[in-house]
NUKE-433389 format. One record per residue (C-alpha): residue in three letters; x negated, y, z negated. Coordinates in Angstrom, 2 decimals. Example, Ala and Ser with C-alpha at 12.3 -4.5 7.8 and 13.67 -1.06 7.14 Angstrom:
("ALA",(-12.30,-4.50,-7.80)),
("SER",(-13.67,-1.06,-7.14)),
This chain:
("UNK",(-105.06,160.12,-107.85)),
("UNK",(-107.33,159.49,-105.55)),
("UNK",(-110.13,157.96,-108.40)),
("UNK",(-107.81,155.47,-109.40)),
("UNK",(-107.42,154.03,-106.01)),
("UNK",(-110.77,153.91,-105.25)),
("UNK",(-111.13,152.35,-109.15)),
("UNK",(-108.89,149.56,-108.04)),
("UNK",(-110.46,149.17,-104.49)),
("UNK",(-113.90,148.44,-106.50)),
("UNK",(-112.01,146.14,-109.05)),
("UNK",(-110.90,143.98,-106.34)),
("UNK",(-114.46,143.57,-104.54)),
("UNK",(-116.18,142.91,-107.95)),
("UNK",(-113.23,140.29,-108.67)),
("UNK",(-113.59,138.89,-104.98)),
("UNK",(-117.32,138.92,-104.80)),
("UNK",(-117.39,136.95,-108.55)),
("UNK",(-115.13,134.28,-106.62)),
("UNK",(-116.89,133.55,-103.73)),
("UNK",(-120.70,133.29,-105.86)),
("UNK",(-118.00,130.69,-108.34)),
("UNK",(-116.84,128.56,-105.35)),
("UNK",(-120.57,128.72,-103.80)),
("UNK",(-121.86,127.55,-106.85)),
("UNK",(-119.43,124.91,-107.38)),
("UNK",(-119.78,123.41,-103.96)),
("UNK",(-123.45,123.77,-104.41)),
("UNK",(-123.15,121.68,-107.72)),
("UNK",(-121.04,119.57,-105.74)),
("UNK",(-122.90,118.87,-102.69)),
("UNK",(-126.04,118.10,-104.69)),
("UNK",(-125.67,117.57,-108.45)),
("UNK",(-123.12,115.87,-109.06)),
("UNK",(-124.03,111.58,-108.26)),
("UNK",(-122.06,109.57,-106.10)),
("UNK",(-121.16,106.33,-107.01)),
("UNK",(-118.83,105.07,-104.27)),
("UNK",(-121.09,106.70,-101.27)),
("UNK",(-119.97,110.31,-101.81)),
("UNK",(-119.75,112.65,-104.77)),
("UNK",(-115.70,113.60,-106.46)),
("UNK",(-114.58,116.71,-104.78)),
("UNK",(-114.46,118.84,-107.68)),
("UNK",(-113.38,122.21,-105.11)),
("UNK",(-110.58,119.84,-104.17)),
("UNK",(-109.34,119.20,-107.85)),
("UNK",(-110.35,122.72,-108.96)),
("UNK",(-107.77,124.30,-105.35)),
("UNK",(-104.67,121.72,-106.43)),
("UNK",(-105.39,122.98,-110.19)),
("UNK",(-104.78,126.28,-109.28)),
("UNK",(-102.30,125.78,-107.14)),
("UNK",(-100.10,124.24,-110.11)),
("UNK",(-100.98,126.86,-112.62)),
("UNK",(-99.71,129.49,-110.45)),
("UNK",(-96.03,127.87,-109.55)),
("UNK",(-93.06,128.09,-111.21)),
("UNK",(-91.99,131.31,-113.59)),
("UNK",(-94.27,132.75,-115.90)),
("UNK",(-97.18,132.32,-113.67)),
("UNK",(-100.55,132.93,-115.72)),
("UNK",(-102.61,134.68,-112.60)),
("UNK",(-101.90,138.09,-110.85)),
("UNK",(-101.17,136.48,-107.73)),
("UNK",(-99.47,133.58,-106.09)),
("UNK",(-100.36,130.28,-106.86)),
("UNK",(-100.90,129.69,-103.09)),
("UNK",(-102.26,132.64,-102.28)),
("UNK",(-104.93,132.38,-105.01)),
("UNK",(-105.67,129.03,-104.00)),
("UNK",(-105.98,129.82,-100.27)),
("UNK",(-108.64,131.89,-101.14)),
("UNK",(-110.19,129.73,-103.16)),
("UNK",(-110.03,126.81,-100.48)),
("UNK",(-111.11,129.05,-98.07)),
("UNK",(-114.10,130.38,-99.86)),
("UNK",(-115.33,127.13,-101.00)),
("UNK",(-114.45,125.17,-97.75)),
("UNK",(-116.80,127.58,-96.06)),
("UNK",(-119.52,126.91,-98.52)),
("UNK",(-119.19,123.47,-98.19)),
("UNK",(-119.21,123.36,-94.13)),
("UNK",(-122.20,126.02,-94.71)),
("UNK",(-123.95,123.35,-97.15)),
("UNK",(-122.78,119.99,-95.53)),
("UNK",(-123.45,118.49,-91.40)),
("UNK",(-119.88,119.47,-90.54)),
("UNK",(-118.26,121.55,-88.04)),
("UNK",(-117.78,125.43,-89.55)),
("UNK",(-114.23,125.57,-90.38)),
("UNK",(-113.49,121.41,-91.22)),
("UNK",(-113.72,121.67,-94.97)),
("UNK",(-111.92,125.16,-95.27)),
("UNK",(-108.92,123.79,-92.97)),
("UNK",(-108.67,120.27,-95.11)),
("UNK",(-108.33,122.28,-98.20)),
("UNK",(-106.52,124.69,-96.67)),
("UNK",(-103.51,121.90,-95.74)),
("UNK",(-103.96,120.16,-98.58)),
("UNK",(-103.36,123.65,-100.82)),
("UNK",(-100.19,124.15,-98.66)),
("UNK",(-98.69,120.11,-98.83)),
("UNK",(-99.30,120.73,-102.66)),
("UNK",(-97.56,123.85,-103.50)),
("UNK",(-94.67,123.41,-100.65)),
("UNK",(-93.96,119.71,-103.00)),
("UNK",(-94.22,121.35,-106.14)),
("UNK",(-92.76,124.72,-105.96)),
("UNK",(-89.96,123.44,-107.53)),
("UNK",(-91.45,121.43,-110.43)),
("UNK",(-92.48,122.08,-114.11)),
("UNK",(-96.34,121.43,-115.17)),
("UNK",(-95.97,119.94,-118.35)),
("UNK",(-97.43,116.36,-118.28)),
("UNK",(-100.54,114.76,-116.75)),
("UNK",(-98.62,113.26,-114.10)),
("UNK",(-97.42,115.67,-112.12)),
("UNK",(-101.34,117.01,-111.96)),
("UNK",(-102.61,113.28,-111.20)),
("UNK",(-99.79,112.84,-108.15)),
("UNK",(-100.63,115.95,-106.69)),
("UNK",(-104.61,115.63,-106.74)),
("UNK",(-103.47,112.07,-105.17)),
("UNK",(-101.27,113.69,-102.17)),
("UNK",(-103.83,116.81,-102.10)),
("UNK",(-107.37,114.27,-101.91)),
("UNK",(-105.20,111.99,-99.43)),
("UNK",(-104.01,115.21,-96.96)),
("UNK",(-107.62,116.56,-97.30)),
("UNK",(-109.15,113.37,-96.47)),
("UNK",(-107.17,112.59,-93.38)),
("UNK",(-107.21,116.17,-92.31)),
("UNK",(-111.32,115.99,-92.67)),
("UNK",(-111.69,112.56,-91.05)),
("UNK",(-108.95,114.46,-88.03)),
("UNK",(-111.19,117.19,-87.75)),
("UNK",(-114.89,115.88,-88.29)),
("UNK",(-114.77,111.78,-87.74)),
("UNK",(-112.42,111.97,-84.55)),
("UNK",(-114.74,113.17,-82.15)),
("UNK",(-116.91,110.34,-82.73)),
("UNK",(-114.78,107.14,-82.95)),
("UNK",(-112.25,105.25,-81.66)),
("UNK",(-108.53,104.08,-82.09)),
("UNK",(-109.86,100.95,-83.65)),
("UNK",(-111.79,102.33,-86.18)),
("UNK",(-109.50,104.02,-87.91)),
("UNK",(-108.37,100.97,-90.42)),
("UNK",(-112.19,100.66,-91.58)),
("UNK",(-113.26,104.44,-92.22)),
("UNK",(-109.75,104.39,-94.29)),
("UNK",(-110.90,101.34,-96.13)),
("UNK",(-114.42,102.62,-96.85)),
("UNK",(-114.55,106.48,-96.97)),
("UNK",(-110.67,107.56,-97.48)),
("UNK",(-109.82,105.26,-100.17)),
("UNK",(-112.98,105.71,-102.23)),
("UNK",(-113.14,109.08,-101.87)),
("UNK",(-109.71,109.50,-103.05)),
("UNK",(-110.20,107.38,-105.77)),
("UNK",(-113.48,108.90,-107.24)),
("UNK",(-111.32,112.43,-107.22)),
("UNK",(-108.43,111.30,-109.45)),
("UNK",(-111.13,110.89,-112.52)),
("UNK",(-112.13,114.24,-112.98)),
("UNK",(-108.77,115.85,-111.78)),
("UNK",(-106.96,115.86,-115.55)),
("UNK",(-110.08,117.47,-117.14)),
("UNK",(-110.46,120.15,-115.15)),
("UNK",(-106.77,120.25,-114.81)),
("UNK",(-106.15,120.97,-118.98)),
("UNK",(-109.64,122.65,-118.80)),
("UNK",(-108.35,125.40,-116.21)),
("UNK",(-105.32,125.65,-118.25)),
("UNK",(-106.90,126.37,-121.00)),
("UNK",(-109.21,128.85,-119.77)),
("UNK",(-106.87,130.88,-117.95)),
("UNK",(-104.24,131.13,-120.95)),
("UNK",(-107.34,132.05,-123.23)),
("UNK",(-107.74,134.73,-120.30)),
């Protein structure tokens, strides 16, 4: 009895361990790879966490685990890589993903994933949450009231922008991968 605990135990770290070296080589691909055409590269983590989070709602769920829980960790892990990797404050990236996971799955728990536009609206809401959240957390400290309308017009909006072209791809992508799974 006891073997099979102890089995499952090691299961768990080999599955945990392979997602945390996945999400620190994504943000590393991320972070320095990938080009950036409007100033900063997509946020492929971001895409990848609202992904997930919309596989993993509604009945017949594909993964093990919750669609939010899954995706915290996912946000987590790869937030943390990206603070590690990036000039930001240790925690910034993890907590902006970390809201943005939650916004997403509390305003679809409800809904069917059947179309691309339920996947496009919520990498919209998710890149929009994680952006302000990020900018609240990071770009605060440093500005003033004032400045707010032109780091919205020239980091939030682009930013948010550049994200909504890869987040279909990787959305069917992910789908398929995990059903193949």
């Amino acid at each position: 009895m006891g073997h099979t605990r102890a089995k499952k135990l090691e299961e768990y770290l080999v599955r945990e361990s392979l997602l945390i070296l996945s999400m620190i080589a994504l943000a590393l691909v991320q972070m320095s790879l990938l080009p950036t055409p409007l100033g900063s590269p997509p946020t492929l983590l971001l895409v990848l966490v609202v992904c997930r989070v919309l596989l993993g709602i509604g009945s017949g769920t594909i993964f093990a685990d919750s669609g939010l829980e899954g995706a915290a960790r996912w946000a987590f892990y790869g937030g943390l890589t990206l603070d590690i990797g990036s000039a930001t404050p240790l925690g910034s990236h993890a907590l902006a993903l970390l809201g943005a996971v939650i916004v997403v799955a509390v305003g679809t728990s409800r809904l069917r994933v059947d179309g691309p536009l339920l996947p496009l609206i919520s990498v919209l809401i998710g890149a929009l949450v994680y952006e302000v959240l990020l900018a609240i957390l990071v770009y605060n400290q440093f500005t003033t009231l004032n400045e707010w309308h032109m780091y919205a017009m020239s980091v939030i909006l682009p930013s948010v922008l550049l994200t909504l072209i890869p987040a279909l791809p990787l959305f069917f992508l992910l789908r398929w991968l995990f059903r193949v799974q």
